[in-house]
C-alpha positions as CSV (number, residue, x, y, z in Angstrom):
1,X,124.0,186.7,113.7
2,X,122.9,184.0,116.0
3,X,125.8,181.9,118.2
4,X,127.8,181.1,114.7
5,X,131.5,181.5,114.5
6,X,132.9,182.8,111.5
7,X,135.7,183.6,109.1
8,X,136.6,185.0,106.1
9,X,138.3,183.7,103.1
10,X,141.2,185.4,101.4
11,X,140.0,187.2,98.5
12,X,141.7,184.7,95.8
13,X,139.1,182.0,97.1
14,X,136.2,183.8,95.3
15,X,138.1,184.0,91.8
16,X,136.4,181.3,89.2
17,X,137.7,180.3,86.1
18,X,135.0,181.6,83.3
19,X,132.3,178.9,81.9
20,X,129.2,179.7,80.6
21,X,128.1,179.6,84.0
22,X,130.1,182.4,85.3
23,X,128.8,185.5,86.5
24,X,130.2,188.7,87.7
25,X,132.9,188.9,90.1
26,X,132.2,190.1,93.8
27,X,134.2,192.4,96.0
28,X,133.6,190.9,99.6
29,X,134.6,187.2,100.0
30,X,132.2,185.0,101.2
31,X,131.7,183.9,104.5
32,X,132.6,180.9,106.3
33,X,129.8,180.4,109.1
34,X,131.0,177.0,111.7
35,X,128.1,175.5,112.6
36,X,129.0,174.7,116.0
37,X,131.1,177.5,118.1
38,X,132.7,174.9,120.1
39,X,132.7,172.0,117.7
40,X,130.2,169.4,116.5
41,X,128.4,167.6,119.7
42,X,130.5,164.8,120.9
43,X,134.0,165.9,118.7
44,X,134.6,169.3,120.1
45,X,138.2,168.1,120.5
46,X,138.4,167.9,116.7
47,X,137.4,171.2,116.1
48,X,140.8,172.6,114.8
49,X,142.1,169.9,113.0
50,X,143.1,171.5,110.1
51,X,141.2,170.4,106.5
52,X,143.0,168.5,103.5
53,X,142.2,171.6,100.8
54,X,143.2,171.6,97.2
55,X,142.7,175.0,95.0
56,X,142.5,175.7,91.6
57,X,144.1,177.5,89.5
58,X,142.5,180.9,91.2
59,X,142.4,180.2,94.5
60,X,139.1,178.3,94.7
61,X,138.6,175.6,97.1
62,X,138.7,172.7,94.6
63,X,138.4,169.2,96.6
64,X,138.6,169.2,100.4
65,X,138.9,166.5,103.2
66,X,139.2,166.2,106.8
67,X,136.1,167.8,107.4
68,X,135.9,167.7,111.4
69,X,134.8,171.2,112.0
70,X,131.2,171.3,109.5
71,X,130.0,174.8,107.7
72,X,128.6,176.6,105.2
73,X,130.2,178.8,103.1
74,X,127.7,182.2,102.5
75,X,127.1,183.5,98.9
76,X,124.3,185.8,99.2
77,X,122.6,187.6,95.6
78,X,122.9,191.3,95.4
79,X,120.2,192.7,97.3
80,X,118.2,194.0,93.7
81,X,118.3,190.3,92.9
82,X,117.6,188.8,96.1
83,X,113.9,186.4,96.0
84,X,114.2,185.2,99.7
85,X,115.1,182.1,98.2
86,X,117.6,180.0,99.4
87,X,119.7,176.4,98.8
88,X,122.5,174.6,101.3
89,X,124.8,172.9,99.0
90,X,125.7,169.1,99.5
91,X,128.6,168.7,97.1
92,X,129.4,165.1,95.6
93,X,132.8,162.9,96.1
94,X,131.6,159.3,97.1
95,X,131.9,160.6,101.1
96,X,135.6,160.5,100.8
97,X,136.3,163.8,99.4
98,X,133.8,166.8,98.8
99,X,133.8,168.5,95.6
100,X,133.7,172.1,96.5
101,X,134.3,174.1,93.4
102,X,132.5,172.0,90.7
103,X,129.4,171.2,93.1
104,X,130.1,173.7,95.5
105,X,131.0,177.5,94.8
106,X,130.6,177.5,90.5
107,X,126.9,176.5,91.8
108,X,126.2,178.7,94.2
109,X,128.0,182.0,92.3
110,X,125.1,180.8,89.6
111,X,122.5,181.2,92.1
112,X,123.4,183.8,93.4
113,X,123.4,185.8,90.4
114,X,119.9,184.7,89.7
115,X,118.4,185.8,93.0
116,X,119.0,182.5,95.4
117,X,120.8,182.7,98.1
118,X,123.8,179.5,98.1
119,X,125.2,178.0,101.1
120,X,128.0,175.4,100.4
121,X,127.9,172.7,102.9
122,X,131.1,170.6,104.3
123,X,129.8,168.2,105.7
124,X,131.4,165.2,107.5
125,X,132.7,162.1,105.3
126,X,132.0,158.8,106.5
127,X,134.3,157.1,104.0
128,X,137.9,158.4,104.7
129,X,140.2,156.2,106.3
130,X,140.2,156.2,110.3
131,X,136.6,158.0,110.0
132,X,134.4,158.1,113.2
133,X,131.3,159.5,111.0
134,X,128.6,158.0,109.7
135,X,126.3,159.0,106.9
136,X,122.9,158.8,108.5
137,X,124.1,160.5,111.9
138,X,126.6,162.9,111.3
139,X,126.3,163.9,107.8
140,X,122.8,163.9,108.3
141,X,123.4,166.3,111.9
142,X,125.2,168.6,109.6
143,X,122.9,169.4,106.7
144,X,120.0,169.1,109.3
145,X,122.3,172.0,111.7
146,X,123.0,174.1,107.7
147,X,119.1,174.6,107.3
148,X,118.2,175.3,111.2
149,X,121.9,178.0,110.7
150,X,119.7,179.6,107.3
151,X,116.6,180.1,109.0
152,X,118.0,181.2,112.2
153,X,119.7,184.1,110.2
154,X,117.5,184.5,107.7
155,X,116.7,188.2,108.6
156,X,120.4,189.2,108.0
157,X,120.7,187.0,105.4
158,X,117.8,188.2,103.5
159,X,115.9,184.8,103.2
160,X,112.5,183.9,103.3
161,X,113.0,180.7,106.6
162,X,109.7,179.4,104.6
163,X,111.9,178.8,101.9
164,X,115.1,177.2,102.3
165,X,116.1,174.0,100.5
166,X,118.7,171.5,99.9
167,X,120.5,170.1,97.1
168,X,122.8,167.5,96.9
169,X,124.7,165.9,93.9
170,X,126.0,162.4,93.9
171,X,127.2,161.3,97.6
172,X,125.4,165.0,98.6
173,X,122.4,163.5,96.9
174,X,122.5,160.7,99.8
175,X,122.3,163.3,102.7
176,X,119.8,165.3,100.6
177,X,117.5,162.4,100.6
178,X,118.4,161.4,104.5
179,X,117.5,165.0,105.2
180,X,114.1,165.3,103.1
181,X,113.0,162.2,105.1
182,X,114.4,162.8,108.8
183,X,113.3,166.1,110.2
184,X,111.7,168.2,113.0
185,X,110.7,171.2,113.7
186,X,112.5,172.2,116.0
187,X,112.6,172.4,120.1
188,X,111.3,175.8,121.5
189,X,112.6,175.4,124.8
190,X,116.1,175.0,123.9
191,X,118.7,176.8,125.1
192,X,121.0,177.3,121.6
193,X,118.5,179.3,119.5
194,X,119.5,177.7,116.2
195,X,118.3,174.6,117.9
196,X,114.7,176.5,118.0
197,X,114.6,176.2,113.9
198,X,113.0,173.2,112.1
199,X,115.4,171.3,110.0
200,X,112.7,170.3,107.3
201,X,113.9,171.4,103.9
202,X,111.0,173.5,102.0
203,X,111.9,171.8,98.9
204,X,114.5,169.1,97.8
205,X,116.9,168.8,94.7
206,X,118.7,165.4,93.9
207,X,120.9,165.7,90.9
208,X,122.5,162.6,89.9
209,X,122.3,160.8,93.6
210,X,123.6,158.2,95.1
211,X,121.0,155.1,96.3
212,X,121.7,155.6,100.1
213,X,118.8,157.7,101.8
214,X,116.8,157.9,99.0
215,X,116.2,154.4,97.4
216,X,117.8,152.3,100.1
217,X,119.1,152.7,103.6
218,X,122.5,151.8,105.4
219,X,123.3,148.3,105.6
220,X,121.1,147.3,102.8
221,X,118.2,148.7,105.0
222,X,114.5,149.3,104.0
223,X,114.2,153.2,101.7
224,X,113.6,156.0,104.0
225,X,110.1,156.4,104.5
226,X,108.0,158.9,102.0
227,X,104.8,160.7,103.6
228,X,103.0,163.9,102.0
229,X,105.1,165.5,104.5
230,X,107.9,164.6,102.7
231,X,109.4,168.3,100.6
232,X,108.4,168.3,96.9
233,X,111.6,167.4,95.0
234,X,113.4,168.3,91.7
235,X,115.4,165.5,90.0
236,X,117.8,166.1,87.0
237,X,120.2,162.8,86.2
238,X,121.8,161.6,83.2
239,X,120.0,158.6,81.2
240,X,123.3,156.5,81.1
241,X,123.7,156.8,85.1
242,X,123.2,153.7,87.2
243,X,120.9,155.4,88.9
244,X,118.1,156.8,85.8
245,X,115.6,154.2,86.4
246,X,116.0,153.5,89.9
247,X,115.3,157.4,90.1
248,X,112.2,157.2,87.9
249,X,110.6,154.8,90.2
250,X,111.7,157.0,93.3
251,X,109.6,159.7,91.3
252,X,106.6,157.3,91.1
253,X,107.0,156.5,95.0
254,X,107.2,160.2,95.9
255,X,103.7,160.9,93.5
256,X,102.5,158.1,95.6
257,X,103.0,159.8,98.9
258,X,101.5,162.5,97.3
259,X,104.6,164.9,96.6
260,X,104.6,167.3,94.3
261,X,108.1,166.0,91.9
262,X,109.6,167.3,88.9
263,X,112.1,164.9,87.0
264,X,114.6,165.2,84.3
265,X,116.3,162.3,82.7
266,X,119.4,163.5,80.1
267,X,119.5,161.2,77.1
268,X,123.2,160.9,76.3
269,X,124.8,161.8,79.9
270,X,125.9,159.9,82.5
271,X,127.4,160.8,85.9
272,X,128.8,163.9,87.4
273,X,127.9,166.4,84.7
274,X,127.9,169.1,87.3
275,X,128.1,172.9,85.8
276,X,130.2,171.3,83.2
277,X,130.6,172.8,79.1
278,X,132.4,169.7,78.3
279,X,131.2,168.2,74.8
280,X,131.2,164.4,76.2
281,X,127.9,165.8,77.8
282,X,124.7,166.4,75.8
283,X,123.6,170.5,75.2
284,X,120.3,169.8,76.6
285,X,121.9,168.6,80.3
286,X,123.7,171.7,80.7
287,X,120.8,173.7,81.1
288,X,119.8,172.0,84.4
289,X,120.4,174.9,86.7
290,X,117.8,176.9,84.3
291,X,115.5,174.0,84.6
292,X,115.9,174.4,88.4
293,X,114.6,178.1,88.6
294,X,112.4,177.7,86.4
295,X,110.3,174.9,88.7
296,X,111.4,176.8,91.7
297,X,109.4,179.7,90.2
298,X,106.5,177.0,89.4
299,X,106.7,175.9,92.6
300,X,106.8,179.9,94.3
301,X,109.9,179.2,95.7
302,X,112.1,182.2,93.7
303,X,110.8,183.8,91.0
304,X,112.1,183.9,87.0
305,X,113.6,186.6,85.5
């Protein structure tokens, strides 16, 4: 594994409570991959401040704060399931709080069992009281540092680098859509070789998003800029969220570019449906993750099956 720093939960935190979403129980816990050694570049003094972490019932990481240290949380498919696809995880919680289980780990235990590859991002929150963090910089510095961390360990991993996306819900929609529009490819000369990876997502999911980095920047700022360079996207939201038609005319400004965009607007839901069964939400919105796979296979990013 290249210059990552790791550590492993206890066994309880990969235990989730059954929905129809559940799948099979693994033996080995998943890993917790720091995407700085030392610390993120210019709060290495923070690194082991210790996070705010609730649990459910069965020892899942439920909400969490005080993120100061960012990572990603592994949860690799069985090899005989494994497509070489992969997704880092941007969980939802209005920057304040990051909703690890419901838009964290449920999700990526789902992928996993249907070949992708899940990385559950914590990111930093710019919204917590006392907060040095922005949004745009560090938030943005962390999901950018989760993709270059995929592809630079994509051989042990088992993931194709030349696919790797990233998918956000809610506040994680935000750094999704600062991510999809502020990339590089990497520098070859540097000395950190995780640095050497492009940070460009292959492919981009917004489900139910927030307006920041995607229809509007900080500060009541111009949208980030669309190009054909920009990753083709997949959109699910509810039709009763603020943001439906805002979303709709973000799907005409990415055909516009010239990027390849799926979208899917819920009649009868609203906001924050996650991997929920709950019957407030209509049937047809909880099959988004299928809807997922089945344009990732469209697209030739996995395969379905």
């Amino acid at each position: 594994m290249v210059g990552v720093r790791i550590r492993m939960l206890p066994a309880a935190v990969v235990l989730f409570a059954v929905t129809a979403f559940a799948v099979a129980q693994t033996a080995t816990p998943p890993a917790v991959v720091y995407l700085w050694p030392k610390g993120a570049p210019g709060f290495e003094d923070r690194k082991d401040v210790k996070e705010n972490t609730t649990f459910t019932k069965d020892g899942v990481e439920n909400q969490v704060k005080n993120v100061n240290n960012p990572s990603i949380t592994v949860h690799l498919p069985a090899k005989e399931k494994a497509t070489g696809a992969a997704i880092v995880l941007c969980p939802g919680g209005g920057h304040s709080v990051l909703g690890a289980n419901s838009e964290g780990h449920a999700v990526a235990k789902w992928l996993a069992d249907h070949g992708i590859a899940g990385f559950v991002l914590k990111y930093r929150l710019e919204r917590e009281k006392g907060s040095p963090y922005k949004i745009e910089v560090h938030a943005l510095q962390d999901a950018q540092r989760a993709i270059r961390t995929v592809r630079a360990n994509a051989k042990e991993w088992g993931v194709d680098p030349k696919r790797v996306g990233i998918l956000g819900f809610s506040a994680g929609g935000e750094v999704v859509g600062y991510a999809s529009t502020r990339f590089d490819m990497g520098k070859a000369d540097s000395e950190d070789p995780i640095e050497r990876q492009g940070s460009r997502p292959d492919f981009q999911v917004l489900i139910y998003p927030g307006p920041l980095g995607v229809t509007k920047g900080p500060n009541g700022d111009p949208p980030p800029t669309l190009t054909k360079d920009t990753p083709p996207a997949f959109i699910a939201i509810g039709e009763k969220d603020g943001m439906a038609v805002p979303m709709a005319n973000h799907f005409i400004a990415l055909k516009k570019a010239g990027v390849s965009t799926e979208l899917c607007i819920f009649a009868g839901a609203g906001h924050a449906f996650g991997m929920s069964k709950d019957a407030k939400w209509s049937p047809t919105v909880q099959g988004w993750p299928v809807r997922l796979t089945e344009w990732m296979a469209g697209m030739g990013f996995s395969k379905w099956g």
